[in-house]
C-alpha positions as a printed Julia matrix, in Angstrom:
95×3 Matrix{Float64}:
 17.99    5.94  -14.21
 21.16    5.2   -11.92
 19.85    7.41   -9.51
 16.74    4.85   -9.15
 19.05    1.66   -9.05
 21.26    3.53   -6.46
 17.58    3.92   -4.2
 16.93    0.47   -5.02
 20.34   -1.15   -3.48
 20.05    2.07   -0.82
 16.47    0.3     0.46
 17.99   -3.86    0.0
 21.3    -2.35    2.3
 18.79   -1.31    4.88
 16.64   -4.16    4.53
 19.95   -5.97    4.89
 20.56   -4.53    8.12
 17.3    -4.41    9.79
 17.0    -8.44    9.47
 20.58   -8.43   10.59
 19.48   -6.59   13.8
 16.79   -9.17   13.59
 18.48  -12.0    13.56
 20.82  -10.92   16.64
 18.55   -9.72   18.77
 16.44  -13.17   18.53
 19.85  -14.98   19.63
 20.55  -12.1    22.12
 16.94  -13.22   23.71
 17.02  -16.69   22.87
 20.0   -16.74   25.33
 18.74  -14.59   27.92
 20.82  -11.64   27.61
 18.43   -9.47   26.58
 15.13   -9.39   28.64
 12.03   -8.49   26.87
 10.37   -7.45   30.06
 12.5    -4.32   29.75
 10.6    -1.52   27.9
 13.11   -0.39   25.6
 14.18   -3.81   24.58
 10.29   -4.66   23.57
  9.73   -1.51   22.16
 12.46   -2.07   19.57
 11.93   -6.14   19.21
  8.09   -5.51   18.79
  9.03   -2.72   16.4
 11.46   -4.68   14.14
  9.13   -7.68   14.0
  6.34   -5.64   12.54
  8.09   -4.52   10.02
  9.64   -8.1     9.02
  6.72   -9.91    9.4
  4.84   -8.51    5.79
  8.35   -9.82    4.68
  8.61  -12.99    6.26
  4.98  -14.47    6.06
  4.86  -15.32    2.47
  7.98  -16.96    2.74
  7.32  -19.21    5.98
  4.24  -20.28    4.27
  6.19  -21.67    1.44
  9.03  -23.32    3.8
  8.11  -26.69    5.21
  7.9   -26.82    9.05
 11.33  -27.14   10.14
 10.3   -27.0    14.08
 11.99  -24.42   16.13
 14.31  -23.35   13.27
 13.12  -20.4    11.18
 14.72  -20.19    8.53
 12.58  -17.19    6.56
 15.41  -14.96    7.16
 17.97  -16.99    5.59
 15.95  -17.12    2.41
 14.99  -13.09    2.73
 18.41  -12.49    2.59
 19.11  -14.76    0.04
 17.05  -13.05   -1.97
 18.01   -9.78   -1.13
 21.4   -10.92   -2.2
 20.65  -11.79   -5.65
 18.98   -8.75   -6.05
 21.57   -6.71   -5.47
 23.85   -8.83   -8.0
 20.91   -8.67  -10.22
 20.87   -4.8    -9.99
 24.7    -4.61  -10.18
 25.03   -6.61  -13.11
 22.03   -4.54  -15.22
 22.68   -1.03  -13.75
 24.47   -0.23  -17.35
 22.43   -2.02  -19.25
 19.77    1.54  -18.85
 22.14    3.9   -18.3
């Protein structure tokens, strides 16, 4: 049963990271320093959004509209946060 937990917070750390990536490459654009006009750079922001978006959806429908400030990834890893406290704290609990 660890061995599932460990897959569990294995899948939230990448999660963690891919919004992380998210997050910095929406500044990165927002201030011009990445182009999306250049193939590679869409490629990977088109890619990265697609697999957010499932994730972010429910979440910006529940948010209010806050204007040009998204704040679904704030809250995403909010949550992924507690989860992994919430894991941490039980993992014993089935060992």
């Amino acid at each position: 049963m660890t061995s599932l937990f460990q897959i569990i917070l294995l899948v939230l750390d990448v999660a963690w990271f891919i919004i992380i990536v998210h997050i910095i490459m929406s500044w990165l654009i927002s201030f011009q320093v990445l182009n999306l006009h250049q193939p590679v750079v869409a490629q990977i922001w088109g890619g990265v959004s697609r697999v957010l978006a499932p994730i972010y959806d429910p979440v910006r429908r529940l948010l209010p509209d806050t204007g040009g400030l998204d704040l679904a990834p704030l809250i995403v890893l909010l949550g992924i946060y507690a989860l992994r406290i919430i894991i941490a704290n039980n993992i014993y609990a089935f060992a």
